[in-house]
C-alpha positions in Angstrom: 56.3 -104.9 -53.5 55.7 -105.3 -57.2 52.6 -103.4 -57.1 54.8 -100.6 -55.8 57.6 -101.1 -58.0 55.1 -101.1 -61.2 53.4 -98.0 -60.1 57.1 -96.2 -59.7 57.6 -97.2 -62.5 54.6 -96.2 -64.4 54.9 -92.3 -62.9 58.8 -92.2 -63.9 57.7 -92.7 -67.5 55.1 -90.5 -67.1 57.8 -88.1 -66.1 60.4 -88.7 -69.0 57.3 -88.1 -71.2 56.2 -85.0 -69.7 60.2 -84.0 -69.7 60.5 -84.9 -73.4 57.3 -82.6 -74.1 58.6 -79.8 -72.0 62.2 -80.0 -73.7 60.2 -80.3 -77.2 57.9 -77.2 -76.9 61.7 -75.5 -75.4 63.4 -76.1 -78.3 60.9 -75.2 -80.7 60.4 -72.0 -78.5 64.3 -71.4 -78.9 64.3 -71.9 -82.3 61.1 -69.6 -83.0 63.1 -66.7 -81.3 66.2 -67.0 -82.7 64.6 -66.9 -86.2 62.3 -63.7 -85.3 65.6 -62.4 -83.6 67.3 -63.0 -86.6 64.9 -61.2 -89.0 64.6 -57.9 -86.7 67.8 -56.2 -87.5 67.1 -56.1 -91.0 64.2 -54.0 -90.8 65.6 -51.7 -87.7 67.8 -49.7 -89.5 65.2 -48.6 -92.6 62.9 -47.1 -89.3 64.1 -44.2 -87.7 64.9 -42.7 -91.8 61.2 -42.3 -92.2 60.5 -40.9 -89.1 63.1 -38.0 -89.7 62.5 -35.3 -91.9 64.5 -34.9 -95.3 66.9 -31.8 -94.2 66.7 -30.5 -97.8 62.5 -30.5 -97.6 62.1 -27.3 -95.3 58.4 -26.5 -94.5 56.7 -24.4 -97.2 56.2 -21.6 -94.4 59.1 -20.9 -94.1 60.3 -20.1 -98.0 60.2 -16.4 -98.8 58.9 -15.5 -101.8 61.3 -12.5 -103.3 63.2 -12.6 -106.0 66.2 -9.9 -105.6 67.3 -8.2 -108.6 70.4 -6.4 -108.0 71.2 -3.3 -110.3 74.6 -1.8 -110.3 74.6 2.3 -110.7 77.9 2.9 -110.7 78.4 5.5 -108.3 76.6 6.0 -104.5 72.4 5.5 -104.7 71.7 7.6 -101.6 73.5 10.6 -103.0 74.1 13.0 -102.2 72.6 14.3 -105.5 70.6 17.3 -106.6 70.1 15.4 -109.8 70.9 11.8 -109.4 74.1 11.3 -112.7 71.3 8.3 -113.7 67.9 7.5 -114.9 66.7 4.0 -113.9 63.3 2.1 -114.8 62.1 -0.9 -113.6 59.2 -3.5 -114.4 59.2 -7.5 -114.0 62.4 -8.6 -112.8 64.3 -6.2 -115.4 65.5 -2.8 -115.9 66.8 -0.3 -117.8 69.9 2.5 -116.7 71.5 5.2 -118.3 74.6 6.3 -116.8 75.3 10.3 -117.1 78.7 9.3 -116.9 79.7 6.6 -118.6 77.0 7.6 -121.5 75.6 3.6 -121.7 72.4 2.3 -121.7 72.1 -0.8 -119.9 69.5 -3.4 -120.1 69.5 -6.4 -117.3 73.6 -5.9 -117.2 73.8 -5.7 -120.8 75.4 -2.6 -122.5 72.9 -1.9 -125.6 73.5 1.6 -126.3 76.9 4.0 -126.1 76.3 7.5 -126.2 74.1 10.5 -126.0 70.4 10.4 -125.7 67.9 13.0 -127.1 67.5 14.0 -123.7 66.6 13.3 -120.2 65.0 10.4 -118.1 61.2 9.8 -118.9 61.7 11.8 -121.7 64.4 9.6 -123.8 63.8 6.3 -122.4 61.0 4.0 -121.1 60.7 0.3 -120.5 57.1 -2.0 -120.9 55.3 -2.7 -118.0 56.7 -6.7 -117.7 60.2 -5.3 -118.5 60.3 -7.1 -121.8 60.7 -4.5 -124.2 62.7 -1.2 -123.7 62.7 2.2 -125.9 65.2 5.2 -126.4 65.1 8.3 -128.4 68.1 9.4 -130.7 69.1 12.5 -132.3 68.1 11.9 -135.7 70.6 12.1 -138.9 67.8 14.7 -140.5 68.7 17.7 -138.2 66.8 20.0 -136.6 64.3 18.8 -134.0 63.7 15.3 -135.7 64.5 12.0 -133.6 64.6 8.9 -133.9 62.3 6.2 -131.4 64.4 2.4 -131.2 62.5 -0.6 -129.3 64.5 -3.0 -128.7 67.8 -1.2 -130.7 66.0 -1.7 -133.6 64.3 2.4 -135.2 60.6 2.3 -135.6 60.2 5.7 -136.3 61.5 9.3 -136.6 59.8 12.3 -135.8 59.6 16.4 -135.0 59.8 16.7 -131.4 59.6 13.4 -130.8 59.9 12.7 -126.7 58.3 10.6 -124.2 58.6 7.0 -125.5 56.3 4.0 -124.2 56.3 0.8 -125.2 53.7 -2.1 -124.6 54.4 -5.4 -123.0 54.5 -7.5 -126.1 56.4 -4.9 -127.8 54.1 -4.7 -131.0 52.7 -0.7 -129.9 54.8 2.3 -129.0 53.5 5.7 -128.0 55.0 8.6 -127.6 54.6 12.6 -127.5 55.6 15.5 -130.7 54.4 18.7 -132.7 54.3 22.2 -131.9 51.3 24.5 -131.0 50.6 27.6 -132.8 51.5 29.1 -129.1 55.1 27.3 -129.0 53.7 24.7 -126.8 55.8 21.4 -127.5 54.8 18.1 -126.8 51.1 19.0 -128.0 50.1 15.7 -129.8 50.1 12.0 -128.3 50.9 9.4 -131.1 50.6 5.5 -131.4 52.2 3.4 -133.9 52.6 6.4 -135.6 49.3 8.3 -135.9 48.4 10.7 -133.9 45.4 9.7 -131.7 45.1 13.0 -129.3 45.7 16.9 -129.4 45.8 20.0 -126.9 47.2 22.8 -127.9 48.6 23.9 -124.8 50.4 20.5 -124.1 50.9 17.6 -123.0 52.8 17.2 -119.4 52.9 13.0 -119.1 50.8 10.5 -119.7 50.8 6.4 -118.9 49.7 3.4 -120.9 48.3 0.4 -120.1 50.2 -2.9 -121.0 48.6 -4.0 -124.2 48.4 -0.4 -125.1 44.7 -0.2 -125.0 44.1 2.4 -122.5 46.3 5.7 -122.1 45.6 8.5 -119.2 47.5 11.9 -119.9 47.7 14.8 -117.8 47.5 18.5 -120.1 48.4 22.2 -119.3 45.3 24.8 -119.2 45.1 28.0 -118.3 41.5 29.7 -117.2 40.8 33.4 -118.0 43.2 35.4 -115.8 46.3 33.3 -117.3 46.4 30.4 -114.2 47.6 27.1 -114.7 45.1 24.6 -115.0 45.5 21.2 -115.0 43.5 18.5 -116.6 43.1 14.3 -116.9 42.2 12.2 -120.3 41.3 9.0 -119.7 41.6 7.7 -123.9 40.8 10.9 -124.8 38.0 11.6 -122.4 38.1 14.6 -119.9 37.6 13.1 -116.0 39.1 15.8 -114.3 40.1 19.9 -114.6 40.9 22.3 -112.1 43.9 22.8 -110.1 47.1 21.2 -109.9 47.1 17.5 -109.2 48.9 16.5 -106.2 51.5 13.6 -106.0 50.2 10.7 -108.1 48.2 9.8 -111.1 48.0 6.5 -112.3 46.3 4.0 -114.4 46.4 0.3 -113.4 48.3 -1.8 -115.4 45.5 -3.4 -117.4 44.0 0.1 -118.1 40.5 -0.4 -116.3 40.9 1.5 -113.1 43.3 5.0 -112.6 43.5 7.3 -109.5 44.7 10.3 -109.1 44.8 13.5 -106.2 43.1 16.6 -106.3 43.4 19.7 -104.3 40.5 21.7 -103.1 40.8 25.4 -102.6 40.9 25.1 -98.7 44.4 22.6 -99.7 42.5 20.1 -98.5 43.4 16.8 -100.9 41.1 14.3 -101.8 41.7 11.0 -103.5 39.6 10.2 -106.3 39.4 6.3 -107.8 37.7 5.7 -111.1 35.6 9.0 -110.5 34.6 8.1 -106.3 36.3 9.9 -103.6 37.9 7.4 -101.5 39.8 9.7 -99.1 40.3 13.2 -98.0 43.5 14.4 -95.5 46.5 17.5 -95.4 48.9 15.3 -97.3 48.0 12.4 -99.5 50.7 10.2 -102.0 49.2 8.2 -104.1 51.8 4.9 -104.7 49.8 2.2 -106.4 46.5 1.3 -108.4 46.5 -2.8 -109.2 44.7 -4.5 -112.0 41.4 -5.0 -109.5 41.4 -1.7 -108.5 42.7 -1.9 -105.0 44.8 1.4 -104.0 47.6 1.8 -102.0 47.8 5.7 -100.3 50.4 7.2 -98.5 48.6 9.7 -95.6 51.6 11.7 -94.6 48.8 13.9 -92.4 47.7 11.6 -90.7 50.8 9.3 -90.4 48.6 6.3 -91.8 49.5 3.8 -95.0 46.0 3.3 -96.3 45.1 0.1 -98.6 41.8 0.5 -99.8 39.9 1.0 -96.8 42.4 -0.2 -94.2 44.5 2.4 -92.3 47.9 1.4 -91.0 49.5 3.3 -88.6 53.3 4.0 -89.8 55.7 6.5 -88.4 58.7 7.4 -90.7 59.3 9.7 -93.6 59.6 8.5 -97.3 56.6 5.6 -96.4 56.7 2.9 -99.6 54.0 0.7 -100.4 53.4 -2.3 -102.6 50.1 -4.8 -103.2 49.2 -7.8 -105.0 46.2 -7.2 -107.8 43.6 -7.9 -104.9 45.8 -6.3 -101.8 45.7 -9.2 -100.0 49.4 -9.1 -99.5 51.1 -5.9 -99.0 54.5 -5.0 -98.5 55.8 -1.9 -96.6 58.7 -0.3 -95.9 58.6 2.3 -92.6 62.0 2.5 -91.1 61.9 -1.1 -91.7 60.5 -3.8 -94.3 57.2 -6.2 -93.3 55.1 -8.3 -94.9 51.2 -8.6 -93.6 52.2 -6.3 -90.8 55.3 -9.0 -90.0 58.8 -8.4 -89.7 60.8 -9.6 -92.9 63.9 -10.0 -94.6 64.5 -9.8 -98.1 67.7 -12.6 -99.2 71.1 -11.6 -99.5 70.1 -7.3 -98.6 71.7 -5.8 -96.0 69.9 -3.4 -93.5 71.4 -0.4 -94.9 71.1 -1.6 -98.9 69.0 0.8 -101.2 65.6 -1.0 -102.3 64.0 1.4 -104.8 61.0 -0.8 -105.5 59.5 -4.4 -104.9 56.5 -5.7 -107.2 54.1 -9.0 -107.2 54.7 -11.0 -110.2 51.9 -13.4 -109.7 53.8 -15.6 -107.3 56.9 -14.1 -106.6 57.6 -10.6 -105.0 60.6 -8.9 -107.4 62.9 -7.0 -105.0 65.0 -4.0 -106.8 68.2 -3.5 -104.9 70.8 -0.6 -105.8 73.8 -0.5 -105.2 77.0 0.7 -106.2 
C-alpha cells in the first residue's frame, strides 16, 4: 500500500513539473508574440508607400518633347489672303512680326519698332538662325535711296540700296545686299560688315548665311545669248551651279558645310542635287530641309512620297511639311495630320484645326510655332 501510494505520488510530481514547464514555455510563448505583435504595426504603414509609384514621377516615355511657341498675328492666319497683311520669321523659340496694319515690329511679344519699313518681308527684316538677334531696314535721314540697317534697334550701317538684311547667331556679322549695275540692275553687290565681299552685275535674287557667318550661298540673274533667263548658285563666291531656273528650294545647312538645291532638266524632269551628288530625280520635287550633317528632307509631290535621305514615306495630302534632327533620326511630319517616327502625336495645348507654320529640333526639345489670331 505504501509502495503504491509513494509511486502516485512520485508521478503526480512528475506531472506538476511537466505542468509548470508546459505553462513556463506558454507564457514566454505569449509574451514573445505579443511583443512581435506589438512591433508590426509600426512598420505596416511605411510598406505599401514604396510599392506605389509617386503620381508626380510619370514614366519618361510618356513626356513629349515640344516646346509651343504661340505667336499672335493679329488678324486670321489661313487667310484668305493674296498677300498675307504680315511678314513673320522664326528661328529657336523666337520670332519676329511685322504687322501691315498696325505698322509694329514685334519681337517675342515685344513691340520694338513703330512705323514704316524700307520695304517688304525678306527684304526689310531678318532674324539669326537661333532667333537671338533680329535686323530691319529704315528709310534713311540722307534721302534718296540710302537706308539705314538696325540689329537689335541699335543702326550699324547706312547704305545706297541697302536691302536684304541677315544677321548671325551671335550677332557680331550682318550681311546684306546694295549698288546698282551699269544695266540698272539693283541689288548687284553682297556686303558683310560693311565691305563688299561679292559682285554680279546682273543681280543678286537671295542668298542665305550660315550661323556664324562663315559660309553664304546666293542665287544670281543671267541671261545666255538670245536674252533668256539664267540662273546661277555661289557657294562663298564659287559657281556650283548655272542653267535654268531652280525649282522650289535652295538651302545651305545651318553650319554652312552642306547646301542643296533643285534643278530642272530640259525634259522638266527635276533632280535634287546635295553638295554637288544627285540624290533624286521625279515630276515635282520641294526641297524643305538640309541639317548641320547633311541629312535632307524632300518633298516628292510626283510621287506622293516624303523622302529623308534615302527613305521614302508614303504621304497623301497637299502642302506635305517636314522637319529633322541634324542626323534625321527623328522626323516630324505633318500630312493631314501631325506624327512623330511614323506615330500619331499631339503637340500641348494646339487644337486640331490651330495653324503650325513650323516646328524645329533645338537639340533636345522640338520648338512648335503656333499662329493664331
Amino acid at each position: 500500500m505504501f509502495i503504491k501510494t509513494q509511486h502516485q505520488s512520485r508521478r503526480q510530481k512528475l506531472y506538476a513539473w511537466l505542468f509548470q514547464i508546459t505553462g513556463l514555455f506558454f507564457l514566454l510563448g505569449a509574451m514573445l508574440a505579443c511583443s512581435f505583435s506589438a512591433s508590426v504595426p509600426t512598420l505596416a504603414p511605411t510598406q505599401p508607400v514604396a510599392t506605389q509609384p509617386a503620381p508626380t514621377q510619370p514614366p519618361v516615355a510618356t513626356q513629349t518633347p515640344f516646346n509651343v511657341i504661340t505667336i499672335p498675328l493679329g488678324v486670321d492666319p489661313k487667310g484668305p489672303y493674296q498677300a498675307p497683311p504680315y511678314f513673320l520669321e522664326t528661328g529657336g523659340g523666337h520670332y519676329l512680326l511685322y504687322s501691315m496694319d498696325t505698322h509694329k515690329l514685334i519681337y517675342d511679344g515685344k513691340e520694338v519698332y513703330s512705323g514704316d519699313l524700307a520695304g517688304l518681308g525678306r527684304d526689310s527684316m531678318a532674324l539669326s538662325r537661333n532667333g537671338l538677334h533680329y535686323a530691319y531696314v529704315l528709310l534713311a535721314p540722307e534721302g534718296a535711296n540710302f537706308h539705314d540697317l538696325f540689329i537689335d534697334g541699335v543702326k550699324v550701317t547706312t547704305a545706297d540700296l541697302l536691302a536684304y538684311p541677315a544677321v548671325t547667331d551671335d550677332g557680331g556679322h550682318y550681311f546684306y545686299t546694295g549698288c546698282t549695275s551699269a544695266s540698272g540692275f539693283t541689288g548687284t553687290c553682297l556686303f558683310k560688315d560693311g565691305q563688299d565681299v561679292f559682285d554680279h552685275p546682273d543681280g543678286i535674287l537671295d542668298f542665305s548665311i550660315s550661323r556664324n557667318g562663315d559660309a553664304y550661298l546666293a542665287s544670281l540673274r543671267n541671261f545666255d545669248s538670245n536674252n533668256n533667263f539664267v540662273e546661277s548658285l555661289v557657294l562663298n563666291g564659287t559657281e556650283i551651279y548655272k542653267g535654268a531656273e531652280l525649282g522650289n528650294g535652295k538651302l545651305l545647312s545651318p553650319n554652312g558645310q552642306h547646301y542643296a538645291y533643285i534643278s530642272l532638266d530640259e525634259n522638266n524632269l527635276q533632280h535634287l542635287i546635295v553638295d554637288g551628288v544627285e540624290q533624286r530625280s521625279s515630276e515635282a520635287l520641294i526641297l524643305q530641309q538640309v541639317t548641320d550633317q547633311g541629312s535632307v528632307c524632300t518633298w516628292d509631290s510626283g510621287k506622293s512620297q516624303m523622302v529623308i535621305n534615302a527613305k521614302e514615306i508614303p504621304v497623301s495630302h497637299e502642302e506635305i511639311q517636314c522637319f529633322l534632327n541634324d542626323d534625321a533620326s527623328h522626323y516630324v511630319i505633318n500630312d493631314g495630320g501631325w506624327t512623330l517616327d511614323g506615330e500619331a502625336i499631339q503637340f500641348p495645348g494646339v487644337d486640331p484645326n490651330d495653324w503650325i507654320m513650323r516646328v524645329e529640333w533645338t537639340g533636345d526639345a522640338w520648338n512648335v510655332y503656333r499662329v493664331v489670331k
